[in-house]
N, C-alpha and C positions, 0 to 999 in steps of 0.2 A: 570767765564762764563763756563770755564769745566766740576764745578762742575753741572751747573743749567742745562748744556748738556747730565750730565749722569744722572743725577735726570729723564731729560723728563720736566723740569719747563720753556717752553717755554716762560711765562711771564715776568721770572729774567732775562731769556738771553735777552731779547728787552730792557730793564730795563735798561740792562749793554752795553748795546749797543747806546741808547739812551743819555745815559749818559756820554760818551766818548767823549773827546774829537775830532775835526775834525780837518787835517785828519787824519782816523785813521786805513790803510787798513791792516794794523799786523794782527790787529784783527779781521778783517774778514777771512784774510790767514793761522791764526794761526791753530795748528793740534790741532782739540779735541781729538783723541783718538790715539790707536796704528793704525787703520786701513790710520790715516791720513786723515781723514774728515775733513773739516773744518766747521766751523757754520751751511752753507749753505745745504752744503754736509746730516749734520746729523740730521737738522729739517725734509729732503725731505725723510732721509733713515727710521728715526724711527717714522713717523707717525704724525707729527705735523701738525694741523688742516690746510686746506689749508687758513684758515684766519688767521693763523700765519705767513703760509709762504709768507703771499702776505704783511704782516709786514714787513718783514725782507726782501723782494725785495726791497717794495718803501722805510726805512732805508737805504738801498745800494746804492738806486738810486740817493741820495742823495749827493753820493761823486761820481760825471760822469766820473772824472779821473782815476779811480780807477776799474770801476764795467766792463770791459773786463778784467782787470788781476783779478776780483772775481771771474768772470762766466767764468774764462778758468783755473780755480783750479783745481786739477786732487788728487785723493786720490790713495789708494796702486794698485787697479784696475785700473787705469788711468782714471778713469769717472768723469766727468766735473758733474757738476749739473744739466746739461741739460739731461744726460746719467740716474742720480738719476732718475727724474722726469718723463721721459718715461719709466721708469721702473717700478716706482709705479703707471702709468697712469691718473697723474693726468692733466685734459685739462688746468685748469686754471693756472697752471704753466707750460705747455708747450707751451702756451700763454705770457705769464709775463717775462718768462724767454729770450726770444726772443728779445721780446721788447723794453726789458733794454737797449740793445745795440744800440749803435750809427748810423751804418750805416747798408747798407744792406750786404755787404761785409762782417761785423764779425757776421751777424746775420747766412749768409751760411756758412761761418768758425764753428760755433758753432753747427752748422745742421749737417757738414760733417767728425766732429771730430771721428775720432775712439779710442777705449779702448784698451788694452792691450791684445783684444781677436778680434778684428781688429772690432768691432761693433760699430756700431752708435748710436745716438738718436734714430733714428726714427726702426732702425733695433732691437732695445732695446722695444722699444712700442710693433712692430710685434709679435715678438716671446714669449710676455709675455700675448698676447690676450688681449691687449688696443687697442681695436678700434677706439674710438676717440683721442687719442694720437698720433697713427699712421694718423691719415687722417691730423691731424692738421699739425704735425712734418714733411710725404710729402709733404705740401704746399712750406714749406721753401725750399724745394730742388730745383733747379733750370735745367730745360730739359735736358741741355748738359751734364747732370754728369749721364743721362743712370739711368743702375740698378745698380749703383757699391755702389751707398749707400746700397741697400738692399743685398749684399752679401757679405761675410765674406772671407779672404784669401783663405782659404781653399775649394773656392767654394759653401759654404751653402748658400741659399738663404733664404729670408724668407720665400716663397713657402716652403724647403722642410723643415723646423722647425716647423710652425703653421700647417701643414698637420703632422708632426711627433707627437705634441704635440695636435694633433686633435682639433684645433680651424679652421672649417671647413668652419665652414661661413664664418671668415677672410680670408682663401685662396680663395674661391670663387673672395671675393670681390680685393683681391691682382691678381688675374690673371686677372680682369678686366681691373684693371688701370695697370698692368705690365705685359702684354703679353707676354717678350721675355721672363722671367724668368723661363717660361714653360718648355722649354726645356734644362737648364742649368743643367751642369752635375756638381757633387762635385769630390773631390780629389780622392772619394773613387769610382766614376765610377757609382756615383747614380743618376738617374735625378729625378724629383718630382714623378712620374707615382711610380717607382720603391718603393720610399716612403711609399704612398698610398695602393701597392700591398701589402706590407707587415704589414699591417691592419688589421687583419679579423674583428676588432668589429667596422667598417666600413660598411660594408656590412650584410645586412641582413641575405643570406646564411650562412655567415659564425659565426651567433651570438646564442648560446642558451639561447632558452627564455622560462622559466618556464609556466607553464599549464595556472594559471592567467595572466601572460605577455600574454601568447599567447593570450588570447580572451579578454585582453583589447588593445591588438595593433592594429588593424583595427580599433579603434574608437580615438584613439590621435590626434588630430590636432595638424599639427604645421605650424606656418608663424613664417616669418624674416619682420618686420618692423623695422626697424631704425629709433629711435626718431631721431630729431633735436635738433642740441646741442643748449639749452637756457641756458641763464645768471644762471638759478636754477642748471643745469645743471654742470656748471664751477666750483660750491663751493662742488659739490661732487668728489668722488676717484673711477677713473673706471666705469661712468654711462655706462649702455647700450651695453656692452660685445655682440656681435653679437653671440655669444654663450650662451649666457643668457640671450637674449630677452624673451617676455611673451610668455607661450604657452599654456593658455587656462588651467592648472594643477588647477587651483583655483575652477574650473567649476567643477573638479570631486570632492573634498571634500576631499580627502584620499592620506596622505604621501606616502603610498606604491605605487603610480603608478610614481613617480619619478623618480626611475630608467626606468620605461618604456616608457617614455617621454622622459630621454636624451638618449637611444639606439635608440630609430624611428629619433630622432634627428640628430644624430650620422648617421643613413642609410641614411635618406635625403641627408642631405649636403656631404656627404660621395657618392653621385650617382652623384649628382649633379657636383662636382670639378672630380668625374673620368670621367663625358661626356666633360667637359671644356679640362680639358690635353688631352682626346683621340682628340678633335677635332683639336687641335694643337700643339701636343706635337710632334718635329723633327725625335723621336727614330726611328720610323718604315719606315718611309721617306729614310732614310739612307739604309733601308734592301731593299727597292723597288730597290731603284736605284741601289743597287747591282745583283738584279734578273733580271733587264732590262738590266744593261750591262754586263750580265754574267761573270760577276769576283770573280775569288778566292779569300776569303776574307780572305782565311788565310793566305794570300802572304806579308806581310808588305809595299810592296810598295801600293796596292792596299788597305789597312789598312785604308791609308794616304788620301784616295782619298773619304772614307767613311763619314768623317766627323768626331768631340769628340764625338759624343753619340754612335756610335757604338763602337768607339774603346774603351770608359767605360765600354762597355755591353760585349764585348768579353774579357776583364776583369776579370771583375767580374763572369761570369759564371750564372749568372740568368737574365733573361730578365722580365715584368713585368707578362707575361702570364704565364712564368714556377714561378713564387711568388702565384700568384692567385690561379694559382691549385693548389701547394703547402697548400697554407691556404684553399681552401675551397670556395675561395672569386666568386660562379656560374653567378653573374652579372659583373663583372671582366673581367673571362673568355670569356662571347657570347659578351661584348661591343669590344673588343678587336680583336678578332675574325669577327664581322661586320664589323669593320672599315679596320681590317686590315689582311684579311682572312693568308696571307701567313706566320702568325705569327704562324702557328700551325707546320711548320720547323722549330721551336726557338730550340735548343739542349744547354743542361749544358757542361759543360768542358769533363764531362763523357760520353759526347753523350747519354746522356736521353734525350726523348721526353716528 
């Protein structure tokens, strides 16, 4: 079976599989490789058609004694199969995989497991720009467990990764359904705003676009429709990336306007997630209240009294406005400034304005 694993001969492995006796769960725990994959592990990791893998599910499902200690295998990353499969984004195994299990109990066990990089499933899907992986993989979470699925020890959340890795439309739709994440600060004193400031090809200002950019960008449309995940839909890898929805590019006839189609792209959803954080992001909240009760904020007791996202920001030494001007980023700057006029007394550690 090793070998027909490193071949890629997904046919000989069911072959060999099928042909085993029962029970026989060695062999679905045995390591194919040095990474310590097992069967399951290296059908999801190297590409095997999702109608293989749904093979070698319903094979599994077969020994019921057995398929929670398959689907809580862990290889040299710690990542369960479920971990795989949100990582290649695939629905109909983040479906299948779920399923398998018994109760509902090991199905959230298996939703809330973390890797060896404190990530989840479903936090696995986010950051990889599977959007339908992520929608499906939050179902399984259950209310009471908050956002601590979607963030990492260290404070990342998937806000400020799929906005670092500019999958813009999936933060949009992640601050929808996960409001507080907004304002969550990491280890390093960042909140998602700070993220986003530090962008420029986010923002229009701050993007150069060559002579023909420039006079076909006023004529780009683009819309976010979100198909509906169908059955057709199941048997493909990563349908529908809200980052890769349709955008009218086939209308103009010419390869060359595709970079100019994903930068207006890129500015949209990019204005769009900085009016969602400005309208609720805590950071500047914390500065009011400091001006309204006229306290020294550089007194540590009074620190304390600010709240985490200040005391990240005096940290760190840039706020998201001194990021903005820094790049460039002119819609940045006046959103920030509307909202939150007294950000224009933001100072670096240097006392630069």
């Amino acid at each position: 079976m090793r070998l027909g694993v490193k071949m890629r001969d997904w046919e000989a492995v069911l072959r060999t599989i099928r042909g085993a006796p029962s029970p026989c769960a060695e062999l679905w725990l045995a390591k194919m490789n040095k990474w310590a994959d097992t069967v399951l592990h290296a059908a999801i990791i190297y590409g095997a058609s999702p109608a293989i893998a749904r093979e070698l599910l319903l094979e599994m499902a077969r020994r019921k004694e057995d398929v929670r200690e398959i689907l809580s295998a862990r290889n040299q990353w710690d990542n369960t199969p479920l971990h795989c499969a949100a990582s290649r984004g695939s629905p109909s195994l983040c479906l299948l995989i779920p399923d398998a299990l018994a109760t509902a109990e090991q199905t959230t066990r298996a939703a809330l497991a973390r890797n060896n990089e404190g990530e989840t499933p479903v936090f696995l899907a986010a950051v990889h720009g599977h959007y339908w992986a992520f929608r499906l993989l939050s179902e399984l979470v259950e209310l009471e467990h908050a956002t601590s699925p979607y963030v990492k020890p260290n404070g990342d959340s998937v806000l400020h990764l799929t906005i670092q890795r500019k999958y813009f439309e999936l933060s949009s739709i992640i601050m929808h359904l996960l409001p507080d994440l907004v304002s969550n600060i990491n280890e390093k004193g960042q909140a998602p705003l700070d993220i986003l400031a530090s962008i420029p090809s986010a923002f229009r200002s701050a993007t150069h676009l060559s002579w023909w950019e420039w006079l076909c960008y006023p004529f780009v449309p683009i819309r976010s429709q979100p198909r509906r995940l169908s059955r057709h839909l199941l048997d493909e890898d990563d349908p529908g990336l809200p980052d890769q929805f349709p955008t009218h590019e086939a209308l103009f006839g010419f390869s060359f306007l595709r970079s100019t189609i994903e930068k207006k792209r890129r500015h949209v959803f990019g204005s769009r997630i900085m009016q969602q954080l400005l309208d609720n992001d805590a950071f500047y909240d914390s500065l009011m209240e400091r001006d309204l009760l006229g306290m020294d904020h550089d007194h540590p007791a009074n620190l304390l009294k600010l709240g985490p996202s200040h005391k990240a920001s005096s940290l760190l030494g840039w706020t998201p406005l001194l990021r903005a001007t820094k790049y460039g980023a002119i819609e940045l700057v006046w959103a920030i400034l509307d909202k939150k006029p007294f950000a224009i007394e933001d100072e670096m550690m240097r006392r630069r304005r």
